[in-house]
C-alpha positions in Angstrom: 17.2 19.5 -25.3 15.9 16.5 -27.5 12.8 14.8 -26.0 13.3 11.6 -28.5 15.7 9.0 -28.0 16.5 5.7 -30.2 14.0 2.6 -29.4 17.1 0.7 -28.6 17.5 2.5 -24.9 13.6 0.8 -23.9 15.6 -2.3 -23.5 18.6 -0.7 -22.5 20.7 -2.6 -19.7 20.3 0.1 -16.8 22.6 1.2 -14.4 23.7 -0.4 -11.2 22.3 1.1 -8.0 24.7 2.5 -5.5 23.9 3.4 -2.0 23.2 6.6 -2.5 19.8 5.2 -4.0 19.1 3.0 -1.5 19.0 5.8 1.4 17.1 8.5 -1.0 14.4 5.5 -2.1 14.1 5.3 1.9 14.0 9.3 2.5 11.2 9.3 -0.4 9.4 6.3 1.5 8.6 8.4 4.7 7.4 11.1 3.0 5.0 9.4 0.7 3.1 7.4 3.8 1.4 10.3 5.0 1.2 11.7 1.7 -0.4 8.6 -0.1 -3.2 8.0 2.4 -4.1 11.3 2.1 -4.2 11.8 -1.8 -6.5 8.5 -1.2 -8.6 10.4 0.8 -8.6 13.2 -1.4 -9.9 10.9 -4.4 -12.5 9.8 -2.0 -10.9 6.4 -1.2 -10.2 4.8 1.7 -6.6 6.2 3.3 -5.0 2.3 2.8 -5.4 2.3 -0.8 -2.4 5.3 -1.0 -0.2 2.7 0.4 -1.3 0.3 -1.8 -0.7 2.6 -4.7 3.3 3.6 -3.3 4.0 -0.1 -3.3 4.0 -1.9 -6.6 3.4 1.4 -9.1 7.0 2.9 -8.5 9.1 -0.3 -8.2 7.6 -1.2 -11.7 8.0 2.8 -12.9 12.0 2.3 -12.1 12.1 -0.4 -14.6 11.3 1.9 -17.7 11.8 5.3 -16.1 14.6 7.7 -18.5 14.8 9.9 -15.0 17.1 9.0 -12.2 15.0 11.3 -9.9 11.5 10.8 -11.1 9.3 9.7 -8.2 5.9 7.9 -9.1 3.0 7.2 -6.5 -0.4 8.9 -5.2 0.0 12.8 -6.7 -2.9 15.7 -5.4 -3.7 16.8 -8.9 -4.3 13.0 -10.2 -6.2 12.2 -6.7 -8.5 15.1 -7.8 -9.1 14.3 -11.4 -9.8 10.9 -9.9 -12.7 12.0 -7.6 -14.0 14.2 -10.4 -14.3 11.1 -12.9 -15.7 9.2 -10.3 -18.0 11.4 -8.3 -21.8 10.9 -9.2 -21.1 7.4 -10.1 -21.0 5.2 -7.3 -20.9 6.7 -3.7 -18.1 7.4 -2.3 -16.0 5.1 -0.5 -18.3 2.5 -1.4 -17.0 -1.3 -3.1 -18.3 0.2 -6.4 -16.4 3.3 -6.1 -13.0 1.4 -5.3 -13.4 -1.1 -8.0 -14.4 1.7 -10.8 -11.1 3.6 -9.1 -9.1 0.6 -9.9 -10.6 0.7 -13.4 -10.0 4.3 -14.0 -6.3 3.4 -12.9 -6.3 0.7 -15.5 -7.5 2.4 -18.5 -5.0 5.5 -17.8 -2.4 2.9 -17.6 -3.1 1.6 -20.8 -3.8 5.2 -22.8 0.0 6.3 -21.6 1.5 2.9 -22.4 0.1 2.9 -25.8 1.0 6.5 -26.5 4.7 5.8 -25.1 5.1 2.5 -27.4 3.5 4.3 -30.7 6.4 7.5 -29.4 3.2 9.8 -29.2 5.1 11.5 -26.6 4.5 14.7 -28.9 0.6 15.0 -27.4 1.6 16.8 -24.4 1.9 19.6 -26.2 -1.5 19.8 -26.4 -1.4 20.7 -22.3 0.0 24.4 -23.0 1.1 26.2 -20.4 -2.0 28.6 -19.8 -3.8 25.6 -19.8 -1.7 24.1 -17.3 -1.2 27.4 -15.6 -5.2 28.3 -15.4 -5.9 24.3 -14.4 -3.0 23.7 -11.6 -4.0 26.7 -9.6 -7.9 26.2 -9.7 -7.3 22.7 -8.8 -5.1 23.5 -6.1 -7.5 25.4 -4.5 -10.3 22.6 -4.8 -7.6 20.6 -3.0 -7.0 23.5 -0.3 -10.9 23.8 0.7 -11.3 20.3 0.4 -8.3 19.7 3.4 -9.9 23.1 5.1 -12.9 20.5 7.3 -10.2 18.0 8.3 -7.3 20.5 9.2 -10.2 22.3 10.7 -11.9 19.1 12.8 -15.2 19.8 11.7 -18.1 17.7 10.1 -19.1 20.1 7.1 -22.7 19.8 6.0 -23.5 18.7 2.4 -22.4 20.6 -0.9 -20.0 21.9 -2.8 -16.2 21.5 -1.6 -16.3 25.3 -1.7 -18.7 25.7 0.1 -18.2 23.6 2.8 -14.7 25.4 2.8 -16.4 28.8 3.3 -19.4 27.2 6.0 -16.2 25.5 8.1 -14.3 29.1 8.1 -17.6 30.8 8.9 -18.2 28.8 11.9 -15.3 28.7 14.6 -17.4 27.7 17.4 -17.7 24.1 15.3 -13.6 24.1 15.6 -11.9 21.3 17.2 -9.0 23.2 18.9 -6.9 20.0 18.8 -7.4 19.4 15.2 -6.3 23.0 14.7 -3.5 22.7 16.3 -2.3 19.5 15.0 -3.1 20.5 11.4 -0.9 23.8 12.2 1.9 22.2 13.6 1.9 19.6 10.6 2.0 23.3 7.9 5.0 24.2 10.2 7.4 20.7 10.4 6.8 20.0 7.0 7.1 23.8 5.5 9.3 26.0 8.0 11.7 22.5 8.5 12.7 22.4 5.0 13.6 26.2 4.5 14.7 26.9 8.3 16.4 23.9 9.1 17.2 21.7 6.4 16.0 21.1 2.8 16.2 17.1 3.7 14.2 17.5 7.5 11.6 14.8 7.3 8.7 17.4 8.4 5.6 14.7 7.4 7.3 12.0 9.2 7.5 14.0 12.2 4.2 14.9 11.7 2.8 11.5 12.1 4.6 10.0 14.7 4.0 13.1 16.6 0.2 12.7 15.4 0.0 9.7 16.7 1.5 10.1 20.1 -0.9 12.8 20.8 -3.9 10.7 19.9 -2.3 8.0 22.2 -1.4 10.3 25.4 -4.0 12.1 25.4 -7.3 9.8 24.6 -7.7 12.3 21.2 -11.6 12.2 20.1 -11.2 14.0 16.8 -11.3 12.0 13.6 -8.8 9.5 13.2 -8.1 7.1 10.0 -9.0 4.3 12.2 -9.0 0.7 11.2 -6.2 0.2 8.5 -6.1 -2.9 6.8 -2.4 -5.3 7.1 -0.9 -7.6 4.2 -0.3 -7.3 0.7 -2.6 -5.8 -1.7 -4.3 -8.8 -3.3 -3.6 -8.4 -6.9 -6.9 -9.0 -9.4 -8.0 -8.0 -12.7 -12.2 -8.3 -11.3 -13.0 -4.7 -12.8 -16.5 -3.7 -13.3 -15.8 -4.1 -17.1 -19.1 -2.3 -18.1 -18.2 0.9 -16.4 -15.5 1.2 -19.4 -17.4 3.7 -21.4 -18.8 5.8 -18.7 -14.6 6.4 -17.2 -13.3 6.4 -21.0 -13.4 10.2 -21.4 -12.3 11.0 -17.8 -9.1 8.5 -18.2 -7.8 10.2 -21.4 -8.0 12.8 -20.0 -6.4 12.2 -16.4 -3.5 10.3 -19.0 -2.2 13.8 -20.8 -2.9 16.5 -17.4 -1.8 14.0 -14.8 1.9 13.4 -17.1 2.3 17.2 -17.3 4.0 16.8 -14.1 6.2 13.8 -14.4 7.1 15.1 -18.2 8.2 18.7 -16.7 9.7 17.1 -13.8 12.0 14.9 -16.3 12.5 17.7 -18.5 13.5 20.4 -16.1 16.0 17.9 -14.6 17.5 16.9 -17.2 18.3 20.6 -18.6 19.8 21.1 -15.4 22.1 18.1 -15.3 23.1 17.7 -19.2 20.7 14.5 -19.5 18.6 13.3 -22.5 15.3 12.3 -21.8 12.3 10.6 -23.1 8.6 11.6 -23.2 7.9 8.3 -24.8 9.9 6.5 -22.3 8.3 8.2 -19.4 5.0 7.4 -20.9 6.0 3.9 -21.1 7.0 4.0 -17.2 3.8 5.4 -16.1 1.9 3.6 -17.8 3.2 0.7 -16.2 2.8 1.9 -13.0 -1.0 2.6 -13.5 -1.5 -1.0 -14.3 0.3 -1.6 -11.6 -1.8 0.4 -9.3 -4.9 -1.2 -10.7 -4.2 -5.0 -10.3 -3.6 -3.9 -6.5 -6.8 -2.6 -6.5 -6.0 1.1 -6.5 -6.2 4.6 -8.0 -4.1 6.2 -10.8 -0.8 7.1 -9.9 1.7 9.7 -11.3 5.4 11.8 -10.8 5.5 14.1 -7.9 7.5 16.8 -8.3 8.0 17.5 -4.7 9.1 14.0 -4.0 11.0 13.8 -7.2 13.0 17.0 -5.4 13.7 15.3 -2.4 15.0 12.3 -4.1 17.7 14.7 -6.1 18.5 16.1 -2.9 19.0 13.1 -1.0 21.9 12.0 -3.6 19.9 9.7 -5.7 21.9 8.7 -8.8 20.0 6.2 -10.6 16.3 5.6 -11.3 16.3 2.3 -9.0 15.5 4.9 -6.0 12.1 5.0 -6.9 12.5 1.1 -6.9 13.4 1.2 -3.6 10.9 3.5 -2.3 8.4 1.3 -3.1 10.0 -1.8 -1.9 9.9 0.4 1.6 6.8 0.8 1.4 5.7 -2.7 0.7 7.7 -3.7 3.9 5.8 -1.2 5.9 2.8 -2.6 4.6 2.0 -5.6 7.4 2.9 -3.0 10.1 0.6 -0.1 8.3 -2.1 -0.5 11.5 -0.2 1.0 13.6 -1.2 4.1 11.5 -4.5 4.0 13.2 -4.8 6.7 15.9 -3.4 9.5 13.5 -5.5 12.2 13.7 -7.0 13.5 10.2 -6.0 16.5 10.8 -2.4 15.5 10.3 -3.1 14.4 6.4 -4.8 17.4 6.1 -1.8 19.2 7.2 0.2 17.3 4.8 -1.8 17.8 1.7 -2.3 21.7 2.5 1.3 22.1 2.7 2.5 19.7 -0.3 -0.2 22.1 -2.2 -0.5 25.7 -1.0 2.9 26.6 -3.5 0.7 25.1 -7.1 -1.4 28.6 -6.2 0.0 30.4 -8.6 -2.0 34.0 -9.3 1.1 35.6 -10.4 1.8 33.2 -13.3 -2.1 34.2 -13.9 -1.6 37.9 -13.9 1.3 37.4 -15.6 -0.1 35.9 -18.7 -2.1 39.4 -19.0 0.4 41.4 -19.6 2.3 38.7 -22.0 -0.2 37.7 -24.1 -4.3 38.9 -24.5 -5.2 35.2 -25.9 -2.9 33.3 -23.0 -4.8 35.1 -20.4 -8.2 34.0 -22.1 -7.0 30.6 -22.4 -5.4 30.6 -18.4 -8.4 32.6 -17.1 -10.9 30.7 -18.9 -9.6 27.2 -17.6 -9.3 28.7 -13.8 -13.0 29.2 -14.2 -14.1 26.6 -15.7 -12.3 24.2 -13.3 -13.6 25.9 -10.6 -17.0 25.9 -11.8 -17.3 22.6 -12.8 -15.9 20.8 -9.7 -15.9 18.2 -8.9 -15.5 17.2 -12.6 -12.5 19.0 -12.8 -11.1 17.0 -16.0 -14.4 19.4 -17.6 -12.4 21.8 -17.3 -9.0 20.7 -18.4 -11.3 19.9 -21.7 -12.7 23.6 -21.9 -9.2 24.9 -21.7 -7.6 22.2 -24.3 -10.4 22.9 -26.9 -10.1 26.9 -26.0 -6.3 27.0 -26.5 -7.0 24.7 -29.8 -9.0 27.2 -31.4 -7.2 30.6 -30.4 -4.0 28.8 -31.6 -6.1 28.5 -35.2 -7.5 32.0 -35.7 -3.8 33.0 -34.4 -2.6 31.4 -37.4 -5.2 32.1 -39.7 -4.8 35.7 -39.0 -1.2 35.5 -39.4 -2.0 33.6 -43.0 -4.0 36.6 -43.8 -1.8 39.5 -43.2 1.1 37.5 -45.4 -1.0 36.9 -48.3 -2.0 41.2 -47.6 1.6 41.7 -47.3 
């Protein structure tokens, strides 16, 4: 499959939308709610910014987008990466934090926008796949034991996400039973309803309204989101402008891991259907959409594969779905308060189950028996991500530079034994 197409199709007329757009966009849109305030939450943000960051950043993505099915918005892995750039400086949740968020969303923006106009789409094979491999699974289960105190209903003391993973499990009689049982329930819609009763069952949407019914009915006194804010996001460019340097490294970063999963989501796609795609044109659309997310005043964005799924399986036929989800979402956007009594445990449900599959240790064990230096490269990553939380994108950087330098002795050896030979 070739990744490059003529500089002609950026301007490209595209194709008319049909209906079947129109009804996946809106099938996409009650899945990413949920999902969006909790990947804010997960960045360390407050839960409205997710919707915030569904609104504007995919309707401008299906502009440029080469994928029909590519979904952009609030993605775990990218939530992550953004509380690990951003943790130690600011406080969390705090007007600082947001605005250095929005920032960070900005300067991703432009790094993918810059590589997708110069048709630098070719840098992304700098994220290997034991990089990627080693990387996705430690992060996923930072993500995991972060959602563990909220699905959980406890009140964690302060350390380490790990650590307040393991003192949570370690003390049931802290265990708010409702929480629990919410956060279990939410695993079982959105998990057991896609593969028991249908691949399309809106298990998260469930979730919520179910969420919030029980909060309502019976005078729930677990966590809630509480106050959510109503209206448009109020679009600025007022960015703490000095921060620049300090978020430089962290958004370069965030730009090459966080497109791994929007470039295999195009790619794998478009094998499957006979497509051509674009790396440079998918950096182009999410760069867009970062910008996007940072004049509303939110985090970086990116593709979800999970959502991207759902969109091919709901019949979606041109990229204008994603344009469409987010116009949903925008409409939702003066009603969002109504999201207010759902329990926490429901979005820790949600992020727990949209997660638990990117735990991948057979794709670890499996690179030991493949290849010695791909297991050093995968196993070294895993470790150092983990180690290193919450500056995850630390790791990511130990892994890129580890797989650089195997891949040069590889070939220096190789060089050797031919001159030998």
């Amino acid at each position: 499959m070739n990744d490059d197409q003529t500089a002609d199709q950026f301007v490209k007329p595209p194709s008319r939308p049909v209906l079947a757009d129109l009804l996946a966009g809106l099938s996409v849109a009650m899945v990413l709610v949920p999902q969006s305030m909790a990947y804010a939450e997960l960045a360390g943000l407050p839960s409205h910014l997710g919707l915030f960051a569904s609104a504007l950043p995919p309707i401008l993505a299906a502009l440029f987008a080469s994928s029909p099915y590519l979904q952009t918005g609030p993605v775990a892995l990218t939530s992550l990466l953004t509380f690990g750039a951003l943790a130690g400086l600011a406080e969390i949740g705090s007007a600082d934090y947001i605005a250095m968020a929005a920032l960070l969303a900005l300067l991703v923006g432009t790094t993918r926008l810059l590589l997708g106009l110069l048709r630098l789409g070719i840098v992304t094979y700098l994220m290997r796949d034991p990089v990627v491999t080693g990387f996705t699974s430690a992060a996923a289960i930072l993500i995991l034991a972060s959602q563990l105190p909220k699905a959980l209903g406890v009140v964690a003391p302060n350390g380490g996400v790990l650590w307040q993973a393991g003192w949570s499990l370690s003390n049931p009689s802290q265990w708010e039973l409702t929480s629990v049982a919410i956060a279990t329930v939410t695993l079982g819609l959105v998990l057991a309803g896609r593969q028991v009763i249908h691949r399309l069952f809106p298990g998260a949407l469930l979730a919520v309204v179910g969420g919030i019914a029980i909060s309502r009915l019976t005078n729930y006194d677990g966590p809630v989101v509480g106050d959510v804010p109503t209206g448009l996001p109020s679009l600025s460019l007022n960015l703490p402008w000095g921060s620049t340097g300090s978020l430089l490294v962290g958004s370069v970063l965030i730009a090459l891991v966080g497109y791994a999963e929007p470039a295999s989501i195009a790619r794998v796609f478009a094998t499957q259907d006979g497509q051509r795609w674009s790396a440079d044109r998918e950096f182009v659309s999410q760069g867009v959409a970062n910008i996007a997310s940072a004049v509303s005043g939110s985090f970086p964005v990116g593709g979800s594969f999970s959502r991207s799924s759902l969109n091919r399986m709901a019949g979606a036929q041109t990229r204008w779905s994603g344009l469409f989800t987010g116009a949903a979402v925008l409409a939702f956007l003066p009603f969002a308060n109504v999201l207010g009594p759902l329990p926490r445990a429901t979005l820790g449900g949600v992020v727990i189950a949209a997660v638990i599959g990117l735990v991948r240790p057979v794709a670890l064990v499996a690179t030991v028996r493949r290849s010695p230096a791909d297991a050093l490269v995968a196993w070294s990553t895993f470790a150092a991500t983990l180690a290193l939380a919450p500056q995850v994108e630390q790791g990511v950087l130990v892994g890129i530079l580890l797989s650089l330098a195997v891949g040069l002795r590889t070939r220096r050896a190789v060089g050797q034994n031919r001159r030998q030979s």
